[in-house]
C-alpha positions in Angstrom: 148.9 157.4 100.4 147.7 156.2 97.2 149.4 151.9 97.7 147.1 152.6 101.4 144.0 154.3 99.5 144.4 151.0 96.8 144.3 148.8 99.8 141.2 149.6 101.7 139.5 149.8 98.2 140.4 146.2 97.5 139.7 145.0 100.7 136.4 146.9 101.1 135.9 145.0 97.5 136.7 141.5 98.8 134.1 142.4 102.0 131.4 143.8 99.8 131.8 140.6 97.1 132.3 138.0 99.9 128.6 139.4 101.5 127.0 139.6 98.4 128.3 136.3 97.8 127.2 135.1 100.8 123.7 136.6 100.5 122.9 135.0 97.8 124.3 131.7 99.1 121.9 132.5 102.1 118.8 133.4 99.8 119.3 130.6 97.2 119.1 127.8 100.9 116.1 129.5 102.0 114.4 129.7 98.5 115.1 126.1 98.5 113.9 125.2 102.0 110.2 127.6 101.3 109.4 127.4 98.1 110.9 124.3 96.0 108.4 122.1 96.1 110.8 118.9 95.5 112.7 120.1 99.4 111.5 118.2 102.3 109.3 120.8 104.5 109.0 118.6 107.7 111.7 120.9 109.2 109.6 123.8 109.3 106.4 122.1 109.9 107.4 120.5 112.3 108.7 123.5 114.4 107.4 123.2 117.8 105.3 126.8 117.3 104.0 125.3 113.5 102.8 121.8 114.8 99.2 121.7 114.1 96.7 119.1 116.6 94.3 117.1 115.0 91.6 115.6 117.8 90.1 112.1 117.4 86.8 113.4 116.3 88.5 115.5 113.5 90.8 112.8 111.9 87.8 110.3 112.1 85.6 113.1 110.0 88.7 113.7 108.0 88.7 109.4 107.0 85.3 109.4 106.3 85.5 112.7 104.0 88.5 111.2 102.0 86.1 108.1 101.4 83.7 110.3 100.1 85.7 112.3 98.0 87.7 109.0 96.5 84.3 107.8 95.6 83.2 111.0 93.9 85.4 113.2 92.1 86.6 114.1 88.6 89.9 115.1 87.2 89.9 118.6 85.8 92.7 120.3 83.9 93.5 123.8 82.8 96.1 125.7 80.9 97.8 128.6 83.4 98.7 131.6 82.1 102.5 130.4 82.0 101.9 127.1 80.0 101.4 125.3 82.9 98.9 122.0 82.8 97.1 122.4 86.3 94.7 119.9 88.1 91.8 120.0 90.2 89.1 117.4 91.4 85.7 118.2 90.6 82.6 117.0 92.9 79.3 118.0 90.8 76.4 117.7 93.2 73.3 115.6 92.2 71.0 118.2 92.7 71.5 120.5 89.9 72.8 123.2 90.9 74.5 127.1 90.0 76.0 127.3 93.1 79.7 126.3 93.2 82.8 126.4 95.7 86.3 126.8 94.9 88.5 125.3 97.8 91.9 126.0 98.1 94.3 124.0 100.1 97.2 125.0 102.1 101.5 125.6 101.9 103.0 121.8 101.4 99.6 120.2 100.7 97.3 119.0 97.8 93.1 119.4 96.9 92.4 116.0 98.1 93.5 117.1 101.5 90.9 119.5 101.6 87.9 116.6 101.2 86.7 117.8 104.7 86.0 121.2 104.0 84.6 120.3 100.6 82.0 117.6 102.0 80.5 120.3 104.1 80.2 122.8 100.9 78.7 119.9 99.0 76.2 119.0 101.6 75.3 123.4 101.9 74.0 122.5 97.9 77.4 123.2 96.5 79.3 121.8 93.2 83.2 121.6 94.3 85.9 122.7 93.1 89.1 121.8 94.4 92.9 122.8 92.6 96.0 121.7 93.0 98.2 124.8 93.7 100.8 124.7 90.6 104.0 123.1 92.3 101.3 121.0 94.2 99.6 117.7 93.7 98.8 116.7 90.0 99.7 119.7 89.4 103.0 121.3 87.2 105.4 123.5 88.7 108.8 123.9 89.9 108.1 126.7 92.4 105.8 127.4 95.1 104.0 131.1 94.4 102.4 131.1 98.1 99.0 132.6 96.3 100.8 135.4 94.1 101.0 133.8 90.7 98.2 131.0 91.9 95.8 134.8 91.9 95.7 134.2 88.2 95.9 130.8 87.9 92.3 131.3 90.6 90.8 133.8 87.8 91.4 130.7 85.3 89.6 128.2 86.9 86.5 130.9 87.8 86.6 131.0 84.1 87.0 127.6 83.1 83.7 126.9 85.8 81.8 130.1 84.0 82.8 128.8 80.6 80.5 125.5 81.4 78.3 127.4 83.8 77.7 131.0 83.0 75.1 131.6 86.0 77.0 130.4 88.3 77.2 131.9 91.5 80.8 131.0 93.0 82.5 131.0 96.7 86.0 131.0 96.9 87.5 129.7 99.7 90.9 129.1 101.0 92.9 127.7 104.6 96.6 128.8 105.3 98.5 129.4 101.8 94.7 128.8 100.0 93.3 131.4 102.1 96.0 134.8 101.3 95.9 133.1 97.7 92.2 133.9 97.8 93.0 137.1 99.4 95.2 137.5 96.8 92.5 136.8 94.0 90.4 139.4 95.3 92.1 142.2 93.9 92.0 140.7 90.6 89.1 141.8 88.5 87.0 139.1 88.7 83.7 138.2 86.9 80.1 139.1 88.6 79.8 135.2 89.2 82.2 135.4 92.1 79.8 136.2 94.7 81.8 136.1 97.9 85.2 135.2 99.3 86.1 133.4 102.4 89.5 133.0 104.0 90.6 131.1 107.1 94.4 131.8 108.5 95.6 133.3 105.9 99.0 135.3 106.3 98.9 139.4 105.2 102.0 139.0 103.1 104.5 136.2 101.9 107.4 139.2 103.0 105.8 139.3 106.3 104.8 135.4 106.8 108.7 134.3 106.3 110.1 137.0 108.2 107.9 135.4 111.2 109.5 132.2 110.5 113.1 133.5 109.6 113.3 134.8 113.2 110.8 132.0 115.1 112.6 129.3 113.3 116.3 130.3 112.8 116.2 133.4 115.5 117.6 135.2 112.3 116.9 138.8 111.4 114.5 140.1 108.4 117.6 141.7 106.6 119.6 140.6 104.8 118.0 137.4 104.3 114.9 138.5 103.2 116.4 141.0 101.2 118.8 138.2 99.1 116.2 135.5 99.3 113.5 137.8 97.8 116.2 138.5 95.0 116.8 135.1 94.4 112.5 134.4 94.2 113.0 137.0 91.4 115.3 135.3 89.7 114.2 131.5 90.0 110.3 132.4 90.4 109.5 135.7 88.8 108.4 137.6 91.9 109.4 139.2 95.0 108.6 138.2 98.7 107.4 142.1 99.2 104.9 142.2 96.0 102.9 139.5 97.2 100.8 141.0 99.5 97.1 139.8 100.3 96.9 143.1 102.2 97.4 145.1 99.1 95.3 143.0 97.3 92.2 143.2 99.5 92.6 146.8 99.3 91.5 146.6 96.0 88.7 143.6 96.5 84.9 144.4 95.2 84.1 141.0 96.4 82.2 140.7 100.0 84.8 138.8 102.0 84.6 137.1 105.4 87.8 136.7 107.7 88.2 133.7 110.1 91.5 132.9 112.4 92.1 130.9 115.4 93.3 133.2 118.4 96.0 130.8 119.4 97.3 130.5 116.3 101.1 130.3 115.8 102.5 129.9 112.2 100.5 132.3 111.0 100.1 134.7 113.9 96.1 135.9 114.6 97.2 139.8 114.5 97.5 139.2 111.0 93.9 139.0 110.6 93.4 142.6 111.6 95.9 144.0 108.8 93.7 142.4 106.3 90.5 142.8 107.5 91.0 146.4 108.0 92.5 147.1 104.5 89.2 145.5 103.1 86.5 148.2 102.1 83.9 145.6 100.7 81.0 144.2 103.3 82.8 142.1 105.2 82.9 140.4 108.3 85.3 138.4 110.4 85.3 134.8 113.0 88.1 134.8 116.0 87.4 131.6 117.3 89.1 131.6 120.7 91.8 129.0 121.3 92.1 127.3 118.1 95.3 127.0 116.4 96.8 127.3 112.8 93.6 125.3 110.5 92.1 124.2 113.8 89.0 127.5 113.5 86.9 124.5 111.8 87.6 121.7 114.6 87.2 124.1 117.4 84.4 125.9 116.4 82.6 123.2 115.2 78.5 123.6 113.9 79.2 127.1 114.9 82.2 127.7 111.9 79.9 126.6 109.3 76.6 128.4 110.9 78.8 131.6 110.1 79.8 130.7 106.6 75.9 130.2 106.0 74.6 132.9 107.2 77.7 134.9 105.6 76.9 132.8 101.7 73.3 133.7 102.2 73.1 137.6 102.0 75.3 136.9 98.6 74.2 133.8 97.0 70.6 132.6 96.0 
């Protein structure tokens, strides 16, 4: 009895080491695949359900915006709270202004893809600011945080603006990845300056974001990739998929905030827009624009998006 007892213990042993073994062999690919920024991302983005359209009109906007910007910005740098030397382009309108916007870009991307979205604040009266995500761009990092660690490294560049500005009134903004990482600023406590906060497609958790993709993607199950994967984003990152909630976040938000989402959209599904809109208990308001897709709300709404934003900025900022 006790050579059979032995037997099933070791090879209940060998089982249980060969599927944590193989966990973390399974979370260590799909940390690589998500969130180092040195792996190539086209496999996911390209994913018939991620592929994003850009129209004529838009990509002949977008040209003439990146002309613009090219001709126009500054290099700023910061310190991050983790000794990290972080970037972002600066566009200081010629009319003096207090008014500033701080544009966040999206998952695989960089600031000067968002020279679009910053003509239009520019042209609303705005100074820009637009960062590089650490792991992004200019600037350092060997990890993407998908808005959880870039919360702080958001405080630190409200600061470093307030530090050269202290009445300015400040917007945050954010698409995709730039839009939960604004989310997930909110529940920061940020300085009186910050005045309102607006967020387009943004996803209600990093947890629930790549278990949509896990299954869409792969056709794999949350668990136990999640489960290992979050481990490993522990280990190599210092934080887990779970804790990195815009939800939770919002929840604790003092800062007006104004949802937008496309209802066609598909890497970030639109219902996610209702879990974060409803955990906010600041003024707030939200834009469904029908039919667009993932970052498409802008393109498809057109005059109409940024008629929102205004009339949204103008019961917070002077």
């Amino acid at each position: 009895m006790k050579r059979k007892y032995k037997v099933i213990i070791t090879i209940v042993s060998l089982l249980l080491v060969l599927f944590v073994g193989a966990g973390f062999f399974a979370g260590n690919y799909f940390f690589n695949l998500a969130l180092n920024p040195n792996t190539d991302k086209s496999a996911a983005l390209n994913a018939p359900h991620n592929s994003i359209a850009i129209s004529p009109e838009d990509a002949k906007e977008k040209e003439e915006s990146k002309k613009w910007f090219k001709e126009n910005f500054e290099d700023s740098f910061i310190q991050s709270f983790d000794d990290l030397k972080l970037h972002a382009y600066t566009l200081k309108n010629t009319n003096e202004t207090n008014k500033w916007a701080i544009v966040f870009h999206g998952y695989s991307s960089d600031g000067s893809q968002m020279s679009k979205y910053a003509k239009h604040y520019y042209d609303m009266g705005f100074n820009v600011l637009i960062p590089d995500a650490r792991g992004h761009g200019k600037s350092e990092g060997d990890y993407i945080g998908m808005g959880w660690h870039d919360r702080l490294d958001v405080v630190s560049w409200i600061n470093n603006v307030i530090s050269s500005n202290k009445n300015a009134e400040i917007v945050l903004y954010g698409v995709s990845m730039g839009g939960a990482t604004v989310m997930m600023a909110s529940g920061e406590d940020l300085p009186d300056n910050v005045k309102a906060i607006i967020e387009d497609c943004g996803y209600s958790s990093v947890w629930d974001e790549f278990s949509y993709q896990l299954k869409a993607i792969f056709k794999l199950p949350t668990f136990p990739i999640m489960h290992f994967s979050s481990a490993v984003t522990k280990l190599k990152a210092d934080y887990t998929l779970g804790e990195a909630s815009a939800v939770e976040q919002v929840a604790k938000s003092k800062t007006p905030m104004l949802f937008i989402h496309g209802s066609k959209d598909t890497f970030v599904p639109s219902d996610m827009l209702n879990e974060v809109y409803e955990a906010a208990n600041v003024p707030k308001e939200k834009l469904i624009v029908e039919g667009a897709g993932h970052g498409g709300a802008e393109s498809v709404a057109g005059d109409s998006y940024w008629e929102t934003i205004n009339n949204f900025l103008a019961k917070y900022i002077e």
